[in-house]
FIKOLZA-1660 file (N, C-alpha, C; in steps of 0.1 Angstrom, whole numbers, plus 5000, padded with zeros to 4 digits):
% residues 242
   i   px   py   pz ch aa at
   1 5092 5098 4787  A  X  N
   1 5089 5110 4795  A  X CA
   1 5101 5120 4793  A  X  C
   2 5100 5128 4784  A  X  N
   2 5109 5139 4778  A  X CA
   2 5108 5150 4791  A  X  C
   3 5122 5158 4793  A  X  N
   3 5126 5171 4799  A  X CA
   3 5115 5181 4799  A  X  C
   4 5108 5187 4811  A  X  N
   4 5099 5198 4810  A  X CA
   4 5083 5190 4802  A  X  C
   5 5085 5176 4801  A  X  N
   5 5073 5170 4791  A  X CA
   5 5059 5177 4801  A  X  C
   6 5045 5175 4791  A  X  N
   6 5034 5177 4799  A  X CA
   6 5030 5161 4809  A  X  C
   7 5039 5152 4804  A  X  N
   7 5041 5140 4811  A  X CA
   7 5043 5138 4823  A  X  C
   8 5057 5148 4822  A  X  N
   8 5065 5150 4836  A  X CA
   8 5058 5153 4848  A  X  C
   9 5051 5170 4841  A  X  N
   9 5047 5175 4854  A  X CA
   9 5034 5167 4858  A  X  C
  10 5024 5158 4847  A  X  N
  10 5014 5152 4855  A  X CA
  10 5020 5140 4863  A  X  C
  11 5030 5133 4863  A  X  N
  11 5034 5123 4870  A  X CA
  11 5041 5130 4884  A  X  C
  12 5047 5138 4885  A  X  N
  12 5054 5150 4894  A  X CA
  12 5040 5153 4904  A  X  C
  13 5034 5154 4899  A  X  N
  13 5016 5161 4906  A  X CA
  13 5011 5147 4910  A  X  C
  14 5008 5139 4906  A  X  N
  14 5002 5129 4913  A  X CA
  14 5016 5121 4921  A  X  C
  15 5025 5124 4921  A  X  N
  15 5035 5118 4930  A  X CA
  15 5035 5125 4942  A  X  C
  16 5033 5137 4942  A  X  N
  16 5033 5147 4953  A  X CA
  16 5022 5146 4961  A  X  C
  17 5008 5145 4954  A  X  N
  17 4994 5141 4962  A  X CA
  17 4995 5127 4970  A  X  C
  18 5002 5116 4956  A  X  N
  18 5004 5103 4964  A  X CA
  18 5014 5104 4980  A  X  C
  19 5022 5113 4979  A  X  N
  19 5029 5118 4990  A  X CA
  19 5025 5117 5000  A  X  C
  20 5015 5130 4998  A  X  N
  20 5006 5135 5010  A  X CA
  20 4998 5129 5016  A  X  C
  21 4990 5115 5008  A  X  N
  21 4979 5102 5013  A  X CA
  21 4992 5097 5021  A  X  C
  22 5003 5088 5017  A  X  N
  22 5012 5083 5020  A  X CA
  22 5015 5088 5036  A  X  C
  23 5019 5098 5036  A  X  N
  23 5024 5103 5049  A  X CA
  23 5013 5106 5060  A  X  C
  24 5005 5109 5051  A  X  N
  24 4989 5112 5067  A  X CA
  24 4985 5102 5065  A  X  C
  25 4981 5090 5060  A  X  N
  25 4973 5078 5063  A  X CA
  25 4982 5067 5065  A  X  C
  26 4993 5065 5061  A  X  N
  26 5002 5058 5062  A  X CA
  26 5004 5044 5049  A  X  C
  27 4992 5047 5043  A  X  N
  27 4984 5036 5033  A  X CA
  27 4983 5047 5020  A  X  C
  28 4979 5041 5004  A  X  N
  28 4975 5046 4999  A  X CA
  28 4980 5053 4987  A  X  C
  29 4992 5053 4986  A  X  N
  29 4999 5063 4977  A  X CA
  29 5003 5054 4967  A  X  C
  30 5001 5041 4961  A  X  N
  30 5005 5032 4955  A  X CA
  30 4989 5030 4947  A  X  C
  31 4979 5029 4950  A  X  N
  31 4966 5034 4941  A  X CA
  31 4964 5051 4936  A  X  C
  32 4967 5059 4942  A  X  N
  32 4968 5070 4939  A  X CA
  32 4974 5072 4924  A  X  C
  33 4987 5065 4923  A  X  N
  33 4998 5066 4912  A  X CA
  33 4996 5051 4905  A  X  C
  34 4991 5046 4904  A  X  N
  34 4992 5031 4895  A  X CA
  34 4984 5036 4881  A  X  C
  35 4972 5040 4882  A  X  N
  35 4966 5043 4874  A  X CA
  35 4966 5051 4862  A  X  C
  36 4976 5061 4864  A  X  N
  36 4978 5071 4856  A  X CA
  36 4993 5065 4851  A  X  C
  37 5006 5062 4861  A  X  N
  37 5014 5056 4859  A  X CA
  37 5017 5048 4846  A  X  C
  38 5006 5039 4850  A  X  N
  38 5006 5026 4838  A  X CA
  38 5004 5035 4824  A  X  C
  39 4994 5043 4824  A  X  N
  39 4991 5046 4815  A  X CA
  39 5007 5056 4804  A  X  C
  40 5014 5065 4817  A  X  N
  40 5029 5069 4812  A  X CA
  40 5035 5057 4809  A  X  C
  41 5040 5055 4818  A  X  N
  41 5050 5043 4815  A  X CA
  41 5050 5028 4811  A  X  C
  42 5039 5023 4808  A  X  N
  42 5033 5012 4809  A  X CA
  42 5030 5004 4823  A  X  C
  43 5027 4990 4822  A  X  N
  43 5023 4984 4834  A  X CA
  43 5040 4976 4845  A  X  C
  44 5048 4975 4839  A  X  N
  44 5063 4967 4841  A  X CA
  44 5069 4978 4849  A  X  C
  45 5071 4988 4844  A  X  N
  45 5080 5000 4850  A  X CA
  45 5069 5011 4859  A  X  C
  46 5056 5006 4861  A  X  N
  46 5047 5014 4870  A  X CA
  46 5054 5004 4882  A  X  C
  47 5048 4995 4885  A  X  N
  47 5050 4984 4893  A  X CA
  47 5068 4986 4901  A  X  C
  48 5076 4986 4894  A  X  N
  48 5091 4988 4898  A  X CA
  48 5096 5001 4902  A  X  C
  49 5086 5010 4891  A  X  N
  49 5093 5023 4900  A  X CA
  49 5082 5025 4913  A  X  C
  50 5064 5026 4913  A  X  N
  50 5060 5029 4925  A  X CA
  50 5072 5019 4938  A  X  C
  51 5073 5007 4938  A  X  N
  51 5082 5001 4945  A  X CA
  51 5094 5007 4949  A  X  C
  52 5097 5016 4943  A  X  N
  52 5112 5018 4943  A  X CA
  52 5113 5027 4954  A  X  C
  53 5101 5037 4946  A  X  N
  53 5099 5051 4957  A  X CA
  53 5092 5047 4965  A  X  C
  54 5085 5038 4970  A  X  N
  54 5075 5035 4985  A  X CA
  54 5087 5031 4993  A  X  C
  55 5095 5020 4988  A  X  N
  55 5109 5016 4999  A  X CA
  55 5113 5029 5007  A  X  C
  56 5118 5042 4994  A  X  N
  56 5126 5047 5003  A  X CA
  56 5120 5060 5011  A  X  C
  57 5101 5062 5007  A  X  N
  57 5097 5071 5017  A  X CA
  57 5094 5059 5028  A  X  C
  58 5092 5047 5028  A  X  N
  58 5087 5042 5043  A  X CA
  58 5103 5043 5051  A  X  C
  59 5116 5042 5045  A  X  N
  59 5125 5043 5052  A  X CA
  59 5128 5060 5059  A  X  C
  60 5119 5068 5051  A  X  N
  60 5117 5083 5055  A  X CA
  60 5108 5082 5071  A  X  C
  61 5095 5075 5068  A  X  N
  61 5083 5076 5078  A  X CA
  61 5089 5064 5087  A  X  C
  62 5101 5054 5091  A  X  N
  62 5099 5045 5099  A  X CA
  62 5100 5053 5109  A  X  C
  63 5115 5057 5108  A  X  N
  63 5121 5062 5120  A  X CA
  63 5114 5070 5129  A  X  C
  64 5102 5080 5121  A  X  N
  64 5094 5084 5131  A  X CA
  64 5082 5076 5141  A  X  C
  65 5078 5064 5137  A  X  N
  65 5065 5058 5138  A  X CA
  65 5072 5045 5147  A  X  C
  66 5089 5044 5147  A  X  N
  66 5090 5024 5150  A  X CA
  66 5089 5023 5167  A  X  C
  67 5087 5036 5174  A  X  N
  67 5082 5027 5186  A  X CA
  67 5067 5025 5187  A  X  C
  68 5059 5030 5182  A  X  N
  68 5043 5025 5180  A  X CA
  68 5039 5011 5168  A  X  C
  69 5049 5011 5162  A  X  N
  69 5043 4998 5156  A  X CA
  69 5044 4984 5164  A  X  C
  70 5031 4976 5165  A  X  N
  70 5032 4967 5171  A  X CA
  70 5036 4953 5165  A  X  C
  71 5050 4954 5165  A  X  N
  71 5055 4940 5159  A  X CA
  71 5049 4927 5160  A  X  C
  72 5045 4924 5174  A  X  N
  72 5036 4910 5176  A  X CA
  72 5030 4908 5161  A  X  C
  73 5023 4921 5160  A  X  N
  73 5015 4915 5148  A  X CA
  73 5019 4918 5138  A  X  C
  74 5028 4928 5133  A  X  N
  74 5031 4930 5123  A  X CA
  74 5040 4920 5119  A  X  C
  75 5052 4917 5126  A  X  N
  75 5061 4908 5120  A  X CA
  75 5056 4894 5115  A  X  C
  76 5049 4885 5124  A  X  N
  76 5042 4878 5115  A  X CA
  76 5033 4878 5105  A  X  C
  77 5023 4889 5103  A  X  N
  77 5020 4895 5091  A  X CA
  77 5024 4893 5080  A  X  C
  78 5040 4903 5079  A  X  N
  78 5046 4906 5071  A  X CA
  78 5053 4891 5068  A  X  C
  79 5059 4884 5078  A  X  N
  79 5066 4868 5070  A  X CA
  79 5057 4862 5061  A  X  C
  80 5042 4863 5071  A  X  N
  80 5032 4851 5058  A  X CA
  80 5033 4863 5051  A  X  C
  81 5031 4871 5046  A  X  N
  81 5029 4875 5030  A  X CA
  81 5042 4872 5027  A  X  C
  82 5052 4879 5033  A  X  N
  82 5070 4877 5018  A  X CA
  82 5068 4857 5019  A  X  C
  83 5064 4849 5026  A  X  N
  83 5064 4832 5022  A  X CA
  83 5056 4835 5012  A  X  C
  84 5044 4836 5011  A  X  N
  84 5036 4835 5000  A  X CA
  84 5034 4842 4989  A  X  C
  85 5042 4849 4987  A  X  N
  85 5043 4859 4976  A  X CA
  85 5045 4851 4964  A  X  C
  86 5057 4839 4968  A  X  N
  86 5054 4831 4953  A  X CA
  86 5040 4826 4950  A  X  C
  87 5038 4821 4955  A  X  N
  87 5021 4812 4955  A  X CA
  87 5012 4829 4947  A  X  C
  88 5018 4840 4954  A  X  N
  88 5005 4846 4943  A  X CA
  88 5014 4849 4929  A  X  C
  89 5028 4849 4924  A  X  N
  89 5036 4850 4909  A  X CA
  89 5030 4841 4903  A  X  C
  90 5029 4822 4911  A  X  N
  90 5021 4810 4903  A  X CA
  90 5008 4816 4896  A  X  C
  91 4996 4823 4904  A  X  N
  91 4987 4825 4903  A  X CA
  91 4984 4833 4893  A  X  C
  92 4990 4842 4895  A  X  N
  92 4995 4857 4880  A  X CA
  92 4997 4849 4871  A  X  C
  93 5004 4839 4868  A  X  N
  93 5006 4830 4853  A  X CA
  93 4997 4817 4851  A  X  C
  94 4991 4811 4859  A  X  N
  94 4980 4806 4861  A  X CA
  94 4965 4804 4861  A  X  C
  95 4961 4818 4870  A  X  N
  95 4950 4822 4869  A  X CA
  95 4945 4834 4861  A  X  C
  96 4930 4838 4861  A  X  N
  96 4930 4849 4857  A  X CA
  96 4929 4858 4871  A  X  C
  97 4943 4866 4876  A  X  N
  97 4942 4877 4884  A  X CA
  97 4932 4888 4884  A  X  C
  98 4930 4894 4872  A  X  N
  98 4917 4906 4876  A  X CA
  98 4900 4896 4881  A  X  C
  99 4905 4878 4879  A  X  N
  99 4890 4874 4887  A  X CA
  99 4890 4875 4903  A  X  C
 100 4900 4872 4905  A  X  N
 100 4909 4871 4920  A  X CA
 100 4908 4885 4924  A  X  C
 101 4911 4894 4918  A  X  N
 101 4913 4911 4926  A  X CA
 101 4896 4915 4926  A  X  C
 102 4889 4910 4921  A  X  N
 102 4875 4918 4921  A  X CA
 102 4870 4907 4929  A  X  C
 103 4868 4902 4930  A  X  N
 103 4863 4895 4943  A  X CA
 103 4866 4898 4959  A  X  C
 104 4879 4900 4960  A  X  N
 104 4889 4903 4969  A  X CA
 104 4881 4918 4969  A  X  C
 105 4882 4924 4959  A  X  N
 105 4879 4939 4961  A  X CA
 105 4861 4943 4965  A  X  C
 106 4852 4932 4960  A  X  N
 106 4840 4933 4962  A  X CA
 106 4841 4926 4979  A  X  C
 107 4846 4921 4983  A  X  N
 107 4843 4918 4996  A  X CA
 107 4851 4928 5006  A  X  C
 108 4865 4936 4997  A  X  N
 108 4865 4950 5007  A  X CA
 108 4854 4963 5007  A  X  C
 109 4847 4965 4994  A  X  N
 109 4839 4974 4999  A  X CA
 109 4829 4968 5004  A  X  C
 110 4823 4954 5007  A  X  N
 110 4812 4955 5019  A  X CA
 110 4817 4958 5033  A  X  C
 111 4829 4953 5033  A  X  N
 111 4838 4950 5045  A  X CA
 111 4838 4972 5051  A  X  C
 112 4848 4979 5043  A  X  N
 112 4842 4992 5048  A  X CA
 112 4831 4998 5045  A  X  C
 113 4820 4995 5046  A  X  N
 113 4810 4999 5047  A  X CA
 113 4804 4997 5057  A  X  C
 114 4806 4986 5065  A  X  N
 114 4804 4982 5074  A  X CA
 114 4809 4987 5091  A  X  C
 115 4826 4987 5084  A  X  N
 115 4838 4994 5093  A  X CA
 115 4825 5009 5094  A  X  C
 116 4825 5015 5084  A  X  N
 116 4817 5033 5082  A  X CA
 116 4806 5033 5089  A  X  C
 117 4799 5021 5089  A  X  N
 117 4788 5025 5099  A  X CA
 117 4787 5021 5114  A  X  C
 118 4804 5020 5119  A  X  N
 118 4806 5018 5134  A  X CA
 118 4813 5004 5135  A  X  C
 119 4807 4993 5130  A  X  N
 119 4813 4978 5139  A  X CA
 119 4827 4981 5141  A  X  C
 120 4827 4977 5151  A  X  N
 120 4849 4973 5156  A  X CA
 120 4848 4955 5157  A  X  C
 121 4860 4952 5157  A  X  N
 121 4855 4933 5160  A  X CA
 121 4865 4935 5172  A  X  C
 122 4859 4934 5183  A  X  N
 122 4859 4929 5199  A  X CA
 122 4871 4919 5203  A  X  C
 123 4876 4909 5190  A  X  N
 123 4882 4896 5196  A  X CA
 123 4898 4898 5198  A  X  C
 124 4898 4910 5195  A  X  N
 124 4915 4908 5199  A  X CA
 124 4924 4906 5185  A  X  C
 125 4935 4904 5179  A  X  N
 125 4942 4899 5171  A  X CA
 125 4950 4882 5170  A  X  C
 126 4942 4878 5168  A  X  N
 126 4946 4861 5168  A  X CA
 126 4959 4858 5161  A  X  C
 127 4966 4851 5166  A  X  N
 127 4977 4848 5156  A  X CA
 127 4972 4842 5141  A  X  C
 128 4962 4833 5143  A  X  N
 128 4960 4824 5129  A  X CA
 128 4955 4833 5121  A  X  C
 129 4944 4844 5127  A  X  N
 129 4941 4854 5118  A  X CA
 129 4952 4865 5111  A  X  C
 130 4961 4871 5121  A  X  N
 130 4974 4876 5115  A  X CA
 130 4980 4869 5105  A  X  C
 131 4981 4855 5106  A  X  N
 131 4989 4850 5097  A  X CA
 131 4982 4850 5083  A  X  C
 132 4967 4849 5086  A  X  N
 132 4960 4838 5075  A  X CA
 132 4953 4857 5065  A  X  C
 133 4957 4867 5069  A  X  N
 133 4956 4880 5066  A  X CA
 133 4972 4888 5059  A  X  C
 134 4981 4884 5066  A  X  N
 134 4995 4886 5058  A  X CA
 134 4999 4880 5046  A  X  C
 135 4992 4864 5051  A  X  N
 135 4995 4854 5036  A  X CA
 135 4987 4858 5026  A  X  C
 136 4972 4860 5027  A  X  N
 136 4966 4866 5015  A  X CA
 136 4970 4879 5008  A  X  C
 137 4974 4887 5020  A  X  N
 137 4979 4903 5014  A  X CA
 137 4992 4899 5002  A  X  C
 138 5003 4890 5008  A  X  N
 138 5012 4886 5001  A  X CA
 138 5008 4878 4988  A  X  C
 139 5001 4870 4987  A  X  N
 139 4993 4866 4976  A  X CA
 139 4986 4874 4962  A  X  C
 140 4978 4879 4970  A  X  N
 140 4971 4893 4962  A  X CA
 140 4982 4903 4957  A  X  C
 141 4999 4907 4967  A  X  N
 141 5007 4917 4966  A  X CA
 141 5012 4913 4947  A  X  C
 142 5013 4900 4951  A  X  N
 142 5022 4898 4937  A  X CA
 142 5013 4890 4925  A  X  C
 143 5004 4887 4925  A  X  N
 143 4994 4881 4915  A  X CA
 143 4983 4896 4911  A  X  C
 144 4979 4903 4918  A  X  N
 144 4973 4917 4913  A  X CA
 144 4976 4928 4917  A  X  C
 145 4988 4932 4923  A  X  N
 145 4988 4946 4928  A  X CA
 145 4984 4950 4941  A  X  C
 146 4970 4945 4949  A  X  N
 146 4962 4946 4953  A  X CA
 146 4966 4943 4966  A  X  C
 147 4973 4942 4972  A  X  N
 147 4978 4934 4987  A  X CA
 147 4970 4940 5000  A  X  C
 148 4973 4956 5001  A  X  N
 148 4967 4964 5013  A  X CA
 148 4956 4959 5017  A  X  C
 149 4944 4960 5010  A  X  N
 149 4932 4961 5016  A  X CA
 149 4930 4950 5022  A  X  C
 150 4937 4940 5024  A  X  N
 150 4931 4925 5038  A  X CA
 150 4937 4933 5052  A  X  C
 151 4949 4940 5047  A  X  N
 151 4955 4945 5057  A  X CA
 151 4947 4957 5067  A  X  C
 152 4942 4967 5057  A  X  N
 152 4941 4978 5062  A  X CA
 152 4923 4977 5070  A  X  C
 153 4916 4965 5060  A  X  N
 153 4904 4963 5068  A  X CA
 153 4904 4957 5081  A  X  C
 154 4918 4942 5082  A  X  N
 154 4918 4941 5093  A  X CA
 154 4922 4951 5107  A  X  C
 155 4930 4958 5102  A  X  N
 155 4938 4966 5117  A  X CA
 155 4930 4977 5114  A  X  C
 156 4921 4980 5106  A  X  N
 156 4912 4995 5109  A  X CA
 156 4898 4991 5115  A  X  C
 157 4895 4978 5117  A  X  N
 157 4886 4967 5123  A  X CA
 157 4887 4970 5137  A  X  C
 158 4900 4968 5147  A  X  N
 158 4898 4969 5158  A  X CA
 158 4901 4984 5167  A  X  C
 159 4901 4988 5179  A  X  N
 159 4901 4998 5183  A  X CA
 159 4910 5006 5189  A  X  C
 160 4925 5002 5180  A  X  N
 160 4940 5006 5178  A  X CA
 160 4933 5025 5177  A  X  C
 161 4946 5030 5183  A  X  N
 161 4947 5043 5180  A  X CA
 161 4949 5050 5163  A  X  C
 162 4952 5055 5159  A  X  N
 162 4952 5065 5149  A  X CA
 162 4964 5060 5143  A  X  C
 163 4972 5065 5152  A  X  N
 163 4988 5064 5155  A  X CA
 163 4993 5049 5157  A  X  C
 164 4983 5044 5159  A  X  N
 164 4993 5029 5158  A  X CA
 164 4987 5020 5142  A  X  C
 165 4976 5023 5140  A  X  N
 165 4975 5020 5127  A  X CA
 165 4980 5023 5116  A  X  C
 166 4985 5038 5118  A  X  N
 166 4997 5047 5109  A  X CA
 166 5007 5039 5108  A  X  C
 167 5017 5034 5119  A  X  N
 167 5023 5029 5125  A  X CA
 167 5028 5016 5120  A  X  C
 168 5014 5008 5119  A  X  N
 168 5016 4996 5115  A  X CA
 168 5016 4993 5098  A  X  C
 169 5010 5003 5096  A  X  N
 169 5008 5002 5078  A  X CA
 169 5023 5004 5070  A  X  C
 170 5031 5017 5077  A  X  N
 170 5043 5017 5075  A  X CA
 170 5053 5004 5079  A  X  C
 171 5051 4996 5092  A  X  N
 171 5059 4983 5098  A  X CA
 171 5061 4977 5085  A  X  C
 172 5044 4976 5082  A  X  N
 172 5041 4964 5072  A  X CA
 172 5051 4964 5058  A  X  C
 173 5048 4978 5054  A  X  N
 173 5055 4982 5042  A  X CA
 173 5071 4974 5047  A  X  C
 174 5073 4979 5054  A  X  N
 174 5088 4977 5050  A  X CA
 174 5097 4963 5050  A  X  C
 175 5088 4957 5064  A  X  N
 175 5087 4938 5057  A  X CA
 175 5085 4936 5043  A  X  C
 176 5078 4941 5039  A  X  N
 176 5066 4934 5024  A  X CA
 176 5075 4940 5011  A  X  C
 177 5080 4951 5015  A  X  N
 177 5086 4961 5000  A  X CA
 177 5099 4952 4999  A  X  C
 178 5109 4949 5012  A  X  N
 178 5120 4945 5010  A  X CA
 178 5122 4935 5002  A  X  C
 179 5106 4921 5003  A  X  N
 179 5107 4908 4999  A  X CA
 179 5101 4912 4985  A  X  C
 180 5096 4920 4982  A  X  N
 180 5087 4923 4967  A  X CA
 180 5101 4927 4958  A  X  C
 181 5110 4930 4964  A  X  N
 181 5121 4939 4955  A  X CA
 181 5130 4929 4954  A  X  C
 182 5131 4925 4966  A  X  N
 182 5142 4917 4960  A  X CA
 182 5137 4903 4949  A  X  C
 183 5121 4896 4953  A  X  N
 183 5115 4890 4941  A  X CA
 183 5117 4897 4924  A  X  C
 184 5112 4908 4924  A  X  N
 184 5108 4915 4910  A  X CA
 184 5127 4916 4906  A  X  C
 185 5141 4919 4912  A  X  N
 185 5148 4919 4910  A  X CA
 185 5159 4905 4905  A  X  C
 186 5155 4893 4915  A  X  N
 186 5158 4885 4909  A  X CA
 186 5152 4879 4895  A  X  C
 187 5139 4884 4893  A  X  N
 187 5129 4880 4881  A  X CA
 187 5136 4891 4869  A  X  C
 188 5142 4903 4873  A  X  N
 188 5149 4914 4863  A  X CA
 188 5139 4920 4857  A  X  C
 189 5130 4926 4866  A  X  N
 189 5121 4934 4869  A  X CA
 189 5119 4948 4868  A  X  C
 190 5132 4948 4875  A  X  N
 190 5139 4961 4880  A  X CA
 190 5150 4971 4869  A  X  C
 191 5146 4978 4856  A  X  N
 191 5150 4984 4847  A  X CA
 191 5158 4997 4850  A  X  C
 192 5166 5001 4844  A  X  N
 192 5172 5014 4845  A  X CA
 192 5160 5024 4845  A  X  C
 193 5153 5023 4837  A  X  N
 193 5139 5034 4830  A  X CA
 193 5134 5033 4845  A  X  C
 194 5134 5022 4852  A  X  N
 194 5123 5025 4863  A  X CA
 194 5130 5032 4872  A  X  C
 195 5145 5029 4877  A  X  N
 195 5156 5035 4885  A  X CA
 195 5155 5047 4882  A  X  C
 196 5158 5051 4867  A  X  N
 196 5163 5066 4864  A  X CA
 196 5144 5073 4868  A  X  C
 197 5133 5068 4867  A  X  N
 197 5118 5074 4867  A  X CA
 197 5118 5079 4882  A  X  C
 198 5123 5067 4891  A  X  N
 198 5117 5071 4904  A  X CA
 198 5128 5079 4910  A  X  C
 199 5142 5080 4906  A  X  N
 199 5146 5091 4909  A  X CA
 199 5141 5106 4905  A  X  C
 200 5136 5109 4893  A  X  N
 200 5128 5118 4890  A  X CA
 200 5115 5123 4904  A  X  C
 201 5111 5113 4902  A  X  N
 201 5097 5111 4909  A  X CA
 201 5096 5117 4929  A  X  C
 202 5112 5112 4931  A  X  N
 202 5112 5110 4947  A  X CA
 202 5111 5125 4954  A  X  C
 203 5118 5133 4947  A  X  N
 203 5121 5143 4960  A  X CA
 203 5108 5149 4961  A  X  C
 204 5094 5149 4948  A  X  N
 204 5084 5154 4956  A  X CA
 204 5077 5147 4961  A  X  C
 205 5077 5134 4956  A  X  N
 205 5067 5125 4967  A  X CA
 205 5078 5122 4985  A  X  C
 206 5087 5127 4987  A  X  N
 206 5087 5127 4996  A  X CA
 206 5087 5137 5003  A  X  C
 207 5085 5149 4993  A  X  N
 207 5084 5162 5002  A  X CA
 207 5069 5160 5005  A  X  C
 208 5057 5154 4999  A  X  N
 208 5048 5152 4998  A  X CA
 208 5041 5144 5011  A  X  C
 209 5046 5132 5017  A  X  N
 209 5046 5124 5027  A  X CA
 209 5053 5131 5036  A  X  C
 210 5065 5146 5038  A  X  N
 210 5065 5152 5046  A  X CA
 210 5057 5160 5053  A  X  C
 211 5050 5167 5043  A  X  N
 211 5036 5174 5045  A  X CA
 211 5026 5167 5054  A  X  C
 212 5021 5151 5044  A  X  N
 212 5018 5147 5053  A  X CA
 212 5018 5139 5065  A  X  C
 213 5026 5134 5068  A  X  N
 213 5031 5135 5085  A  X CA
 213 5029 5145 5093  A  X  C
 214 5031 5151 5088  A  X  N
 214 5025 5171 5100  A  X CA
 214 5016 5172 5099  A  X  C
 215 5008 5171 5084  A  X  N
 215 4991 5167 5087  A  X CA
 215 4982 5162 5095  A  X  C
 216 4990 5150 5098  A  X  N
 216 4991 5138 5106  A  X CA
 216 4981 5139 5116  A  X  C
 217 4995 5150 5124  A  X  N
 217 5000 5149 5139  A  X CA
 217 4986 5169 5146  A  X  C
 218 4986 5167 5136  A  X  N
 218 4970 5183 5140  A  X CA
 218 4956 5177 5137  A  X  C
 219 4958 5162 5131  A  X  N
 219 4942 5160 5128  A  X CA
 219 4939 5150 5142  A  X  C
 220 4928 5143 5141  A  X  N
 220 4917 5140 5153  A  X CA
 220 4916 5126 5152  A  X  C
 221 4916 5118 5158  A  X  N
 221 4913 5106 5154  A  X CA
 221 4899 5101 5144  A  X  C
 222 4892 5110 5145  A  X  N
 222 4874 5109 5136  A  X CA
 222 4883 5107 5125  A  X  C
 223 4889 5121 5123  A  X  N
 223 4895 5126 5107  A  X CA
 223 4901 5113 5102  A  X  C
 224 4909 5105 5111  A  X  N
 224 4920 5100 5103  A  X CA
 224 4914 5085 5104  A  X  C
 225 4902 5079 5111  A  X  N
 225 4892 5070 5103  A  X CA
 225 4883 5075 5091  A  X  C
 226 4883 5086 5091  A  X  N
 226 4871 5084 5078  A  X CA
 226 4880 5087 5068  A  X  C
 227 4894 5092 5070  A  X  N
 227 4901 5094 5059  A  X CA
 227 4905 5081 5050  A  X  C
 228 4909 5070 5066  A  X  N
 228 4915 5058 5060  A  X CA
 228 4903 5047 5057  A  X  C
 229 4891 5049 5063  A  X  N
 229 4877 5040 5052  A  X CA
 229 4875 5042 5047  A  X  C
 230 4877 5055 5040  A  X  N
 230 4873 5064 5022  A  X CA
 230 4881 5059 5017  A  X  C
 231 4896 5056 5020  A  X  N
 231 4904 5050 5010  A  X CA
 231 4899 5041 5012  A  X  C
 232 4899 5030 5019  A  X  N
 232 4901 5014 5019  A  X CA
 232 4890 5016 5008  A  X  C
 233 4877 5021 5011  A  X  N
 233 4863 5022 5001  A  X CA
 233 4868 5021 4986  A  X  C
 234 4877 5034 4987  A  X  N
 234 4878 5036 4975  A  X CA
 234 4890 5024 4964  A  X  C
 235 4900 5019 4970  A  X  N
 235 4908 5008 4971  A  X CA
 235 4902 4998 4965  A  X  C
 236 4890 4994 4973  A  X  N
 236 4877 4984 4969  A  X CA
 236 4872 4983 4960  A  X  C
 237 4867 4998 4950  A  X  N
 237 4860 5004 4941  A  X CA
 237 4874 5002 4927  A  X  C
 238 4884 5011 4935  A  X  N
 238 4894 5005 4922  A  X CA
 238 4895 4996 4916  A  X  C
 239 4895 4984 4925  A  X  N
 239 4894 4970 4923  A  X CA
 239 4886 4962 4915  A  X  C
 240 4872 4965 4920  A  X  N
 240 4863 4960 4911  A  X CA
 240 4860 4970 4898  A  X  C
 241 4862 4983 4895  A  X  N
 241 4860 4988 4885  A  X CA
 241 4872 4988 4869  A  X  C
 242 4888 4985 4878  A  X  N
 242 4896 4991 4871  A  X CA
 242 4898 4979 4856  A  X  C
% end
């Protein structure tokens, strides 16, 4: 990616939109950029640099959101995925991963479709279910990419506010990014090229996730479900098509 490249500014532009999902949905900005990513920089240094720059905008968005996130659930969450994160690296060299993410992904787009036409689930947040939803996200995080969507269909499932699902999507991030980095780092993962890219990359995706946070905070709670079941939808779609 050369100085002033037509590379630059298209990675620059989808860093800035991924920004803006990032900061008003709290979810999202890691599919936005993977796709085109891979295709600049390949698949190794997409992976390390999106990582790099999600750490340090969720350390942008915590401080605003950490008394609404509800740890009960987040923090166990977040431990079963960083435990099981090895179990999904086994799997990545094991299995075939894109059989594992389209399955996973065909059962998120029934899943919001369903969320879109109203169901909430009534039962509360169970611990076994938190757990047995963090460990798959963790699984899926490091065998396809794919981690969010157990997450975002569960806690967009029940009848949490706007703001605490915002809330918790960021919590989650930053349990989950810390154990992913320091994995991909001890594995030597983590390249100059990806360092020197997401430096490039950061000050508009976080002027971008500044935007949207203010976005945030003027939209409606309608808005900011159908914004975040279009993604999860679309998440799902990625999944099985990409």
């Amino acid at each position: 990616m050369g100085f002033l490249s037509l590379e630059l500014f298209v990675a620059l532009g989808i860093a800035a939109a991924a920004g803006l999902m990032r900061g008003f949905a709290g979810v999202g900005s890691g599919m936005l950029m993977a796709p085109v990513f891979a295709i600049l920089f390949g698949p190794v240094q997409t992976v390390a640099t999106i990582i790099l720059m999600e750490i340090v905008v969720t350390a942008q968005l915590l401080p605003g959101v950490r008394r609404e996130i509800d740890w009960k659930v987040i923090g166990p969450m977040g431990a079963a995925a960083a435990l099981l994160m090895p179990v999904g690296s086994w799997l990545l060299v094991s299995l075939d991963p894109d059989l594992i993410a389209r399955g996973i992904a065909l059962v998120v787009v029934a899943f919001s479709v369903v969320l879109m036409a109203g169901w909430r689930y009534e039962g509360g947040k169970k611990l076994w279910a938190t757990l047995g939803v963090g460990g798959l996200s963790g699984v899926l995080m490091a065998s396809t990419s794919l981690g969010n969507p157990p997450v975002m269909a569960y806690l967009l499932s029940s009848r949490d506010a706007a703001a605490t699902n915002r809330a918790n999507f960021t919590g989650y991030f930053a349990v989950t990014l810390v154990a992913l980095i320091a994995m991909m780092a001890v594995a030597g993962l983590i390249g100059v090229d990806a360092i020197a890219t997401a430096a490039i990359l950061l000050p508009v995706f976080m002027a971008g996730a500044w935007v949207g946070s203010r976005l945030f905070r003027r939209s409606s709670e309608a808005l900011y479900r159908r914004v975040a079941l279009g993604l999860l939808f679309c998440v799902g779609m990625y999944g099985l098509l990409r």
